[in-house]
N, C-alpha and C positions, 0 to 999 in steps of 0.2 A: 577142733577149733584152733584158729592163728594161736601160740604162746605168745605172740609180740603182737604190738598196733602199729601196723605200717597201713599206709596207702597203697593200695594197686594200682592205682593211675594216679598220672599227674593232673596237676589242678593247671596250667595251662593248657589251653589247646589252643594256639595259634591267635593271630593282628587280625585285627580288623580286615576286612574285606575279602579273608578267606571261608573256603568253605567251611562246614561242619566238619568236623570230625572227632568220632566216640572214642576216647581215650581205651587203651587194651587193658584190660582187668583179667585177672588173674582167677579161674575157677578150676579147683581139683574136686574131680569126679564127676563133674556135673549137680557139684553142691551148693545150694542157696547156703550162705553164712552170714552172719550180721557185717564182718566186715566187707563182701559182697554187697549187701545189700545198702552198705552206706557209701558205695561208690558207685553206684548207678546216680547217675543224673536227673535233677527233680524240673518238669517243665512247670513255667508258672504261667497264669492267666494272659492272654495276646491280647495287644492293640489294634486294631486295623487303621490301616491310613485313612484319609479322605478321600481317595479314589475306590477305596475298596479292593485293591489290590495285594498290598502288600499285608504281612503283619508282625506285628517286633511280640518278643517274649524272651522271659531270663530262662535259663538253666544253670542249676545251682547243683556245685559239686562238692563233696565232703574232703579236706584235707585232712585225714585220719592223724595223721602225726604230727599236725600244727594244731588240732583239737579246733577247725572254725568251718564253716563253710562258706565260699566264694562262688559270687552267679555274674553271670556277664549275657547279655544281650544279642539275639541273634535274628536274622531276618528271614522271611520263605514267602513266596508266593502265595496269595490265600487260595489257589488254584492246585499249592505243590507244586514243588518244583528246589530246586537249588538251597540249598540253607547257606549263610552268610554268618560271621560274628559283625555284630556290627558297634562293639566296646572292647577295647582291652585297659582294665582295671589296672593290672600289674601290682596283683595280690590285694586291688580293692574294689570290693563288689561294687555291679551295679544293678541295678535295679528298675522298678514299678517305671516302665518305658511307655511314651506317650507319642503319637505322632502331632506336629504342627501343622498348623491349618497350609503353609508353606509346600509341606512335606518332608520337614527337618523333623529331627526329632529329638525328647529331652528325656529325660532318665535322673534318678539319684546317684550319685556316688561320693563317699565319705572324702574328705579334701585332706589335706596334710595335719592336720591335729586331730585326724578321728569325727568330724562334725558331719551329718548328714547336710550336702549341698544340692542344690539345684544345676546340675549340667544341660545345657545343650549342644546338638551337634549340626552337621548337614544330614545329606540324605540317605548317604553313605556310611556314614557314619566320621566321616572326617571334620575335620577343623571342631573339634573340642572344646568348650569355653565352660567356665565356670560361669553363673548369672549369680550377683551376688545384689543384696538391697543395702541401704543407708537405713534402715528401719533398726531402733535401739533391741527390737525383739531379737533381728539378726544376729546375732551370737548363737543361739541355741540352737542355729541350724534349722531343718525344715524335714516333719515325721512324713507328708507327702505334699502334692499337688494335682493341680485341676488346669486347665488352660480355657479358657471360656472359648467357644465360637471363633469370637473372630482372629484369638490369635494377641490379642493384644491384653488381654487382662488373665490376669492368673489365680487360683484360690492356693492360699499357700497354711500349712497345718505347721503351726509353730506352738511348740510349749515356752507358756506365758507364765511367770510368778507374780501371784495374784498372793498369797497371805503369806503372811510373818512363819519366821522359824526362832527358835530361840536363839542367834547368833542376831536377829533383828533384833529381839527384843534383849539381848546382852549384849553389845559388841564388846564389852571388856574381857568376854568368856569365848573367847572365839575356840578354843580347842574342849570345849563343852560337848558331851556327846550324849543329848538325849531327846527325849519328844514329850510333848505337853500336847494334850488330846483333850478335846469338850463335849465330843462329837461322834458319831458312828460314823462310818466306811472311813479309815482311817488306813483303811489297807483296802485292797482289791488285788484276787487272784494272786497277783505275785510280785506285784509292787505297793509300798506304802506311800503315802499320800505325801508329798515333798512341795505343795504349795504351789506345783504350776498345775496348770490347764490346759487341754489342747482349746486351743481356738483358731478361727477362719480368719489369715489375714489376707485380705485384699490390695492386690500390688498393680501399676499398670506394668506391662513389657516394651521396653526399646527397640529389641534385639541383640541390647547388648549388657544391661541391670534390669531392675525391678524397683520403679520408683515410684512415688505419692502412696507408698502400703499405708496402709488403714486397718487394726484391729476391730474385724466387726463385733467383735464379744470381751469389746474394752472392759477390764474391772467385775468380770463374771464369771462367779467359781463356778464354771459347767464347763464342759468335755464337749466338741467335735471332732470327729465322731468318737462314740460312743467307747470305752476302755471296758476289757482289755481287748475286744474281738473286732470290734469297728473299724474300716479304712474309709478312702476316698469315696466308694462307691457309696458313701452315706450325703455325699456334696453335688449338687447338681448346677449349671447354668442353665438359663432361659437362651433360648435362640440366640434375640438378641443383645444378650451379655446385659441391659439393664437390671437382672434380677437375680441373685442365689439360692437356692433351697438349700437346707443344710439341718442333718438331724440331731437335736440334742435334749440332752434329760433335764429339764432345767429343776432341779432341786437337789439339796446338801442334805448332809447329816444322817439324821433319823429317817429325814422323811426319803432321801434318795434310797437308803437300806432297806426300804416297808413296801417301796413302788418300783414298778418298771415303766412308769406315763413318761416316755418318751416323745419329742412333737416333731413335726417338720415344721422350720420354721421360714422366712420370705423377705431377706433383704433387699431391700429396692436403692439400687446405687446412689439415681439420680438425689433421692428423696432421704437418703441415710436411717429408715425406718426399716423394723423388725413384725412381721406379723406372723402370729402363730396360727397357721392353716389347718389342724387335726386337733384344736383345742378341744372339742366333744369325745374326743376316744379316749378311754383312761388307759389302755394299754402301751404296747411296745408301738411305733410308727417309726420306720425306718426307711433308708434305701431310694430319694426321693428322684424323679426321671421326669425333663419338663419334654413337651410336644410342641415342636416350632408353634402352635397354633395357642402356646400357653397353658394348656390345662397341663395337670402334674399329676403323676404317676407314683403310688410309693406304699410299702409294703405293711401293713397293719395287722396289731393283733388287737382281740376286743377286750379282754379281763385284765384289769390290773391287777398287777402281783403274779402272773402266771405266764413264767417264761416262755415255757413249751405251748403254748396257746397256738392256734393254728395259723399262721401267717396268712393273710386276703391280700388278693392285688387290687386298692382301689384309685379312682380317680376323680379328683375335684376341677371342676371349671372356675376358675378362681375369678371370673370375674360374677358367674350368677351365683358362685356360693354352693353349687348343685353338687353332689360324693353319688359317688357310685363304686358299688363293690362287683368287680366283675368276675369275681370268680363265687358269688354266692351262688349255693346248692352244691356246691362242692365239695368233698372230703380231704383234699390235696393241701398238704402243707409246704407253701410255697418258698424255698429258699432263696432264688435272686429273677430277676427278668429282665430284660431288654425288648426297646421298642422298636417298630417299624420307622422308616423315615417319616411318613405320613401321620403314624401313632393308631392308623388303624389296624394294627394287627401287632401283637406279640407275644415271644416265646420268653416260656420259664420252665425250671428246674423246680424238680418237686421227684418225693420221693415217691415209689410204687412198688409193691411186693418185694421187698429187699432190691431197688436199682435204683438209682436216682437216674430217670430217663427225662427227657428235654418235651415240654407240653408249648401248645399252640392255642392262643385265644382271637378269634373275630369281634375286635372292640367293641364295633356295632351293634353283633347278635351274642354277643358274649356266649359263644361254643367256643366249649374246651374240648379240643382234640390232642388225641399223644404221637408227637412225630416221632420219637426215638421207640425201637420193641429192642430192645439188646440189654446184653446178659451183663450193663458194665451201670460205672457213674457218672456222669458228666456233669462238672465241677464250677462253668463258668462258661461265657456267654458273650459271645462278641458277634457283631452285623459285617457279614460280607456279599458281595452282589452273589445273591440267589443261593447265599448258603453260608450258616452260623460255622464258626468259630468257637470251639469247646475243650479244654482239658480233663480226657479220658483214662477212667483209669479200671483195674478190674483183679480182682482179689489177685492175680499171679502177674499182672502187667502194672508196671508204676506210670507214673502220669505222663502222656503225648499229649502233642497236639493234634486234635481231627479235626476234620471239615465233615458239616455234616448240609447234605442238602433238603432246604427247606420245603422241596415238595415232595420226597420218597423218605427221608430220614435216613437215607445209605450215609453212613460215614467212612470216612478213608483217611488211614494217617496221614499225615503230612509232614511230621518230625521225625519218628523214628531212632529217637534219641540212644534210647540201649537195646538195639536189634541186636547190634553183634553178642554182648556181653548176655545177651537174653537168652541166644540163639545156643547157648556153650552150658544153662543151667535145664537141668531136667524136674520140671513141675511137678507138683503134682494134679489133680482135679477139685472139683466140687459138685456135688449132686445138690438140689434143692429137695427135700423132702416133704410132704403137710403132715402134718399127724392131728391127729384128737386129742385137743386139750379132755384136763378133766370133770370141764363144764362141757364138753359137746363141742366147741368150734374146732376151725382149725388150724393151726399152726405150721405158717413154716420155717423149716428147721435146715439151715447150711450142715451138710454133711463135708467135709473135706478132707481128702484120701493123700497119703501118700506119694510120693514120685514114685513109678513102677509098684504100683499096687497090686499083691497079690491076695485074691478072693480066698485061697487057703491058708494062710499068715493068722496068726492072733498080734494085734494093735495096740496096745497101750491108748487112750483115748483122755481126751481132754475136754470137761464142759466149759463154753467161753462165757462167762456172764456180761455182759454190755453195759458200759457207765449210759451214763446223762438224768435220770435215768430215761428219759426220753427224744431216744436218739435211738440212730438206725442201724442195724447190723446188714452193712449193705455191701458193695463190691467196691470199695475203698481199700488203698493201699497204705501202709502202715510203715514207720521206718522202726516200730515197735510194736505196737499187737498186730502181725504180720502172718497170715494166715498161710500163706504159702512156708515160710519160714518154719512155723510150727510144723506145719506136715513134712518138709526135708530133713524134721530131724526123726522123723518115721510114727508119729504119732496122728492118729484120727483124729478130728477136733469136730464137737459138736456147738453149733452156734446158733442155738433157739432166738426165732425173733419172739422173743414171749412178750404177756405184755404190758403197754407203755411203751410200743415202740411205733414210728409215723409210716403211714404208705400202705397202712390194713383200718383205714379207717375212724374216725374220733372217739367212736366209743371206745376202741381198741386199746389207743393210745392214750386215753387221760385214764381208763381204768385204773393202773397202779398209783395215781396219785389218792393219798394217805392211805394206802393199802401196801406199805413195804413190804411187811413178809407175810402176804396173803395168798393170790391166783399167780400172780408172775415165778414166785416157788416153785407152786405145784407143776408149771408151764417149765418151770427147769425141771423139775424132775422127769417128766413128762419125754423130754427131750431126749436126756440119759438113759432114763430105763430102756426109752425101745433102741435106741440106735444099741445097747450094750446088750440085745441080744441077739446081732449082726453076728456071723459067727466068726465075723474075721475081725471083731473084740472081743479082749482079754476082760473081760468081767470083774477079773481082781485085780487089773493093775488102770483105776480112772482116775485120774485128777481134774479139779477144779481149779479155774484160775481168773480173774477179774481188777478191773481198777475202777476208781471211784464207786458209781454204785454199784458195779461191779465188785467192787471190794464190798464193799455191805452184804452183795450176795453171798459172797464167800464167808464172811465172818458168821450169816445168819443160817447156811446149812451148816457150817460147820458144828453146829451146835442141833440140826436136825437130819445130817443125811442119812442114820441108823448101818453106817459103814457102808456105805456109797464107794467113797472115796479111801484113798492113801493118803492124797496130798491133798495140802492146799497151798496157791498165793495169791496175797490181796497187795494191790498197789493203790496207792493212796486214797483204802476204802471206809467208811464211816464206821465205826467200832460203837461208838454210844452216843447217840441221839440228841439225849441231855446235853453232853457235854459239846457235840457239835451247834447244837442250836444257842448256845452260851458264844461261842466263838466263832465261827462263820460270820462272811460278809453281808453277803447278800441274804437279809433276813427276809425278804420276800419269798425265796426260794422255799426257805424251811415253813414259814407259814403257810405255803398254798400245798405243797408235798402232805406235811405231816399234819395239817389242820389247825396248828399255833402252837404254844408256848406249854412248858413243860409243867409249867406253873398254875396252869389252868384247869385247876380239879372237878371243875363242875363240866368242862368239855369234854364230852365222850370222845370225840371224834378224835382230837387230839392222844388224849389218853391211851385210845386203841394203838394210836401209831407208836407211841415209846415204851408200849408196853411189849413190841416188836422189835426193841433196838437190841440189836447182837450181841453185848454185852449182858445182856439178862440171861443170856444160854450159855455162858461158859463152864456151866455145871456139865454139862455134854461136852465138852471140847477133849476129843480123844486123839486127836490127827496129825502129825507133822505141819506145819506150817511154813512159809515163806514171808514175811511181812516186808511191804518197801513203800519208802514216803520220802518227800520233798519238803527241807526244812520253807522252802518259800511258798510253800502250796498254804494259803488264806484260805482256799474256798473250805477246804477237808486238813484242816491244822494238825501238824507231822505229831502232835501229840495220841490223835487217833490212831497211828498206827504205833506208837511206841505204846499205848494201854493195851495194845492184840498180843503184840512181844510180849511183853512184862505179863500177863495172865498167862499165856502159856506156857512159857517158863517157870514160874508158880505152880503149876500145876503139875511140873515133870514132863512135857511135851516138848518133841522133838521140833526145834523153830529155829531160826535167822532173823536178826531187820538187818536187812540191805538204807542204807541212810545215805540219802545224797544234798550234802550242805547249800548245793549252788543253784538247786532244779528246782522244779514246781510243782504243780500237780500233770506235767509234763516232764521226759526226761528229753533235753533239747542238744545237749552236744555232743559231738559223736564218740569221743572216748567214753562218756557214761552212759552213752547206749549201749554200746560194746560190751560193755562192762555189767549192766540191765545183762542183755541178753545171754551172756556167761554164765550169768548169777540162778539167771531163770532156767535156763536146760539142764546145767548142773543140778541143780536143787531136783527138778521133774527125773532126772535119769538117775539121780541117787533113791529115789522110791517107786517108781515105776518099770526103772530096768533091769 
C-alpha cells in the first residue's frame, strides 16, 4: 500500500464543451488499492432532455490530497456517442442536472460563501447565471429542485427554522453551548435536530430570479423529503404545473420515533390547499409520479413500523378516489420506477436473486415482466425514445451509464468513464453458488476469487456478514465493502445471502426479524463451512468481517463460532441490545426487529430477542478482534462499539477501536477511507497471513 495519500489524477479535466476525458491513474501490478479505488470516477443518475435525446449526469472525483470530492456535469447522446463536460466548477462541484423545458439546463453549484445555489445555463452549457430569489428563506441556499412542466414554476427544497434554540430563548447567552430537549428524534442518523425543516418552497421562474416563492409547509416541523435518505424524487408536478405531490411524515417527537406513516400529500396552487392522498396506509408512501392524465403513481409499504416492508407500486385516480396496487401477487420489493408518457406502461428496479435487474409492468393488465437477465445492478431510471437510461454497476465495475433497450433488455454503455484505468487492474471473479441451508432451502452464496486464481493455492478466506439487516448482498459497488478489493488482496471472500435478505422472496426476507441470532447464523455458518472445504481454502486461516448488523453478526459468532475463525471485525455493529434500544433513533426499527422494549417481561417475543444480544456471550470471546465506529453514527451509537473494545481487552484479547470523530455510521471522506482500508488489511494480514 501508498505510505503517503496523494491523488493519482487530477481533479480537473478540461472547460466546458470538451470532450470527456479519463484522467491517468497510476496502477503497480495490475493492483486494485484503496487509493485506486478512490480515484475512479463515480457516474450519478442522468436527466434526459425533452426530446429524448440527449442526457446530462455528474461524475464525481476524489481529490485525495485535499480530503473532498468534486463532480461536474457532462453530456452524451442517449443513443452513445461523444461525451461533452458541460460545467466547469473550478474546484466547485456541480451537481443534481436537470434539463429545461427550453433545453437549457440548471444544476446546483455552491456560490462564493459555500451556500448551495440554483444555476442555470444554455444548452451548451454556456452563459452561466446564478438564479437567485428575494424569498427571506433565501439565505440557506437550496438542498434541491424540481422545474414543473412548463418551465416556469420551480419546487425549491430549502431548510426552514421552524423552532427556538437556546440563543432564542437567551440572547444574552449568545456564546451558550448546549441543547434543551422534551422530545424524541432529537438526532437522526448523523445529524441533530437544529430546528430547521426541509420544506417545499414554491417559486415562479423569469428566466432570470425566482419570484412570488411561497413556503407550502409554512410553520410545519415535517421534512420534504424525508431525512436522511430522501431527495427530489420524493416531489412530483402534475402535467399541468396546477398541482404538487410531495412525500412527508407528518408527525414529531415520540410519535415520528414509533412510526414510519409516511403520506403523499396534494397541493393545489390555484386553491393553496393540502390534501393527504394515502391517509388509509399506516406505512411508508413515498416516491410520488403524476400521469398527464392526473392519476398518481407512488411507492407504498403496508405495516407501520416496519421499514423493510415490501414496497407496492400503487396508483390512485384522484378524482374517483379508486387505489390500485399494481404490482399485488408479487414478491418484488420495489426500489424506484418510472412511467411511460402515456402512464400505461412502466419500468422499475427491484431486486432478484442477488441483481437488482430493471422489471416491466402493463398498467392495464398489470403483467410483471423482467427486462434486464444480467449479472449486474441497475441503480436508476430514466425515459428515453425506445430505451431507459440506467446506472450500472457490478461487484468489479463501479457505476456507468447504460442504455438499455426496452424491447430486448441488451444494454450497452454509453460512458465508459474508467475503461482505461479499468483496463490496467487485474480482477478477480465471482461464482454464485446455492447451497442447503440447515432447514432444507436453499441459499445463495457469492463466492469471490482472487485476481489469477490458482485452484492449487490455500486462500485465506473471509465470511462477509451483510448490514440492514435487510438489504441485499448484490452486485453493487462499494468505495468500502469493496468485494473486488478484498480479493486483490488475495483473499476468498464468502458472501451468504442468508436470511432477511430481498429478491428470494417475503417469507425469506422478513424471517430474521426478532429472530437475530437464530436461522441467519446457522445460514452463516452454513456458508463458511462448505466453501472452507474448497481445497483451495486454508481452513485455519478464516476471518469474519461485517458492519452494522453485520457487526452484530460478528460480535454474536464471535461468542459462538467454536474456533471457526482467527479474526474478527465489526464496524459500527450493535454489541448490546438493551443498550442500543435505550439509544437509537428510530425506535420503530428496534420495535418491529426485536418485538419491543427490553423492559417488557411478560413479552416472550421480545425477551427471546435480548436474550440473543452479543454481549451476553462474551463469556466465549476468544478471538482477536477489530472494532471501528463513528462518533456521529445515531442509528448504532459509537458507544456500541467502544463496550466490544473495552470487554475484550478485559478479558486479555487481542483487539484495536479504529474511532473516527467526524464519520457516521458511514466512512464518507476519502482520507478516512484510506485510512478504513489500511486499518482493515493490516489488521486481516496481521492473523490470517
Amino acid at each position: 500500500m501508498a505510505a503517503t495519500v496523494s491523488s493519482s489524477c487530477s481533479t480537473s479535466h478540461g472547460r466546458v464543451g470538451e470532450a470527456f476525458s479519463e484522467p491517468e491513474v497510476t496502477v503497480s501490478g495490475g493492483k486494485l488499492t484503496p487509493e485506486v479505488l478512490w480515484s475512479l470516477g463515480a457516474v450519478g443518475a442522468p436527466a434526459v432532455s425533452p426530446d429524448g435525446a440527449r442526457a446530462l449526469f455528474s461524475i464525481s472525483y476524489a481529490d485525495i490530497k485535499e480530503d473532498r470530492q468534486i463532480s461536474e456535469i457532462y453530456g452524451v447522446p442517449t443513443g452513445g456517442g461523444r461525451m461533452v463536460r458541460m460545467t466547469d466548477g473550478e474546484g466547485l462541484s456541480s451537481s443534481d442536472a436537470a434539463f429545461l423545458p427550453d433545453g437549457g439546463m440548471a444544476f446546483i453549484r455552491n456560490d462564493a460563501n459555500g451556500v448551495r445555489q440554483l444555476f442555470v445555463a444554455d444548452a451548451d452549457g454556456e452563459n452561466v447565471r446564478m438564479i437567485l430569489s428575494q424569498s427571506p428563506n433565501a439565505a440557506a441556499g437550496i438542498d434541491a429542485f424540481l422545474f414543473a412542466p412548463d418551465g416556469r414554476h420551480v419546487a425549491l427544497i430549502r431548510s426552514v427554522k421552524v423552532d427556538k434554540d437556546v440563543h432564542d430563548m437567551y440572547p444574552d447567552l449568545p456564546k451558550a453551548n448546549a441543547r434543551i430537549e422534551t422530545d424524541l428524534m432529537y438526532r437522526h442518523w448523523n445529524l441533530w435536530a437544529d430546528g430547521t425543516y426541509s420544506h417545499i418552497c414554491l417559486a415562479e421562474f423569469d428566466g432570470s430570479a425566482l419570484i412570488n416563492e411561497v413556503d407550502i409547509m409554512d410553520g410545519e416541523r415535517f421534512h420534504c423529503p424525508l431525512r436522511p435518505h430522501g431527495g427530489i424524487e420524493q416531489v412530483a408536478w402534475a402535467a399541468d404545473a396546477s398541482k404538487i405531490a410531495y412525500t412527508s411524515k407528518k408527525l414529531v417527537g415520540r410519535e415520528s420515533a414509533l412510526s414510519t406513516n409516511s403520506d403523499i400529500f396534494v397541493y393545489d396552487l390555484p386553491t393553496r390547499s393540502t390534501v393527504n392522498v394515502s391517509a388509509p396506509n399506516a406505512g411508508y408512501d413515498t416516491n410520488p409520479a403524476f400521469a398527464k392524465d392526473g392519476r398518481l403513481f407512488w411507492l407504498s409499504m403496508e405495516h407501520d413500523g416496519y421499514e423493510s416492508d415490501r414496497n407496492r407500486i400503487v396508483c390512485k385516480d384522484l378524482a374517483s378516489g379508486l387505489l390500485t396496487d399494481l404490482t399485488q401477487g408479487s414478491e418484488l420489493y420495489v426500489s424506484q420506477f418510472i412511467l411511460s408518457p402515456d402512464a400505461d406502461e412502466l419500468w422499475f428496479i427491484a431486486d432478484t436473486c442477488g441483481k437488482d435487474e430493471i422489471f416491466h409492468i402493463d398498467v392495464k393488465t398489470r403483467a410483471i415482466s423482467q427486462l434486464t437477465h444480467d449479472c449486474a445492478d441497475y441503480t436508476s431510471l430514466a425515459l428515453a425514445e425506445g430505451s431507459l437510461l440506467s446506472v450500472r454497476t457490478t461487484m468489479f465495475c463501479p457505476p456507468d451509464l447504460f442504455k438499455v433497450d426496452v424491447a430486448t433488455g441488451k444494454a450497452e454503455n454509453i460512458s465508459n468513464v474508467n475503461a482505461k484505468t479499468l483496463a490496467k487492474v487485474n480482477m478477480g471473479r465471482a461464482e454464485e453458488r446455492w447451497l442447503t441451508t440447515t432447514d432444507g432451502k436453499k441459499m445463495l452464496t457469492w463466492v469471490i476469487l482472487p485476481p489469477d486464481f490458482d485452484q492449487q493455492k490455500k486462500y485465506p478466506a473471509l465470511l462477509y456478514c451483510q448490514g440492514g439487516p435487510q438489504s441485499t448482498i448484490s452486485q453493487f459497488w462499494s468505495r468500502r465493502w469493496n468485494f473486488a478489493l478484498m480479493a486483490a488482496n488475495d483473499y476468498v471472500v464468502v458472501a451468504p445471502c442468508r436470511r432477511g435478505m430481498p429478491g428470494f422472496g417475503v417469507e425469506w426476507n422478513e424471517q430474521i426479524s426478532k429472530d437475530y441470532g437464530g436461522q441467519n447464523m446457522k445460514d452463516y455458518l452454513t456458508a463458511i463451512d462448505s466453501v472452507a472445504e474448497e481445497p483451495f481454502v486454508d481452513s485455519g486461516r478464516l476471518g469474519c468481517v461485517g458492519a452494522s448488523y453485520g457487526g452484530f453478526s460478528v460480535y454474536w459468532l464471535a461468542g459462538h463460532h467454536e474456533k471457526r475463525f482467527k479474526t474478527f471485525i465489526a464496524h459500527c455493529g450493535i454489541f448490546n441490545l438493551e443498550q442500543l434500544y435505550s439509544t437509537t433513533e428510530e425506535l420503530f426499527f428496534v420495535n418491529w426487529d426485536l418485538g419491543g422494549a427490553y423492559w417488557e417481561s411478560d413479552n416472550a417475543v421480545a425477551q427471546a430477542s435480548y436474550a440473543q444480544s452479543p454481549h451476553r456471550f462474551v463469556g466465549k470471546w476468544d478471538t482477536p478482534i477489530l472494532v471501528v465506529h463513528g462518533e456521529k453514527d445515531f442509528r448504532i451509537p459509537y458507544t456500541q462499539g467502544m463496550g466490544a473494545f473495552n470487554v475484550a481487552r478485559m478479558k486479555g484479547i487481542e483487539a484495536e477501536f479504529l474511532y473516527f470523530p467526524e464519520e457516521c455510521h458511514w466512512v464518507q471522506r476519502p482520507q478516512n477511507s484510506i485510512l478504513w482500508h489500511r486499518e482493515f488489511y493490516r489488521w486481516l494480514d496481521r492473523w490470517l497471513k
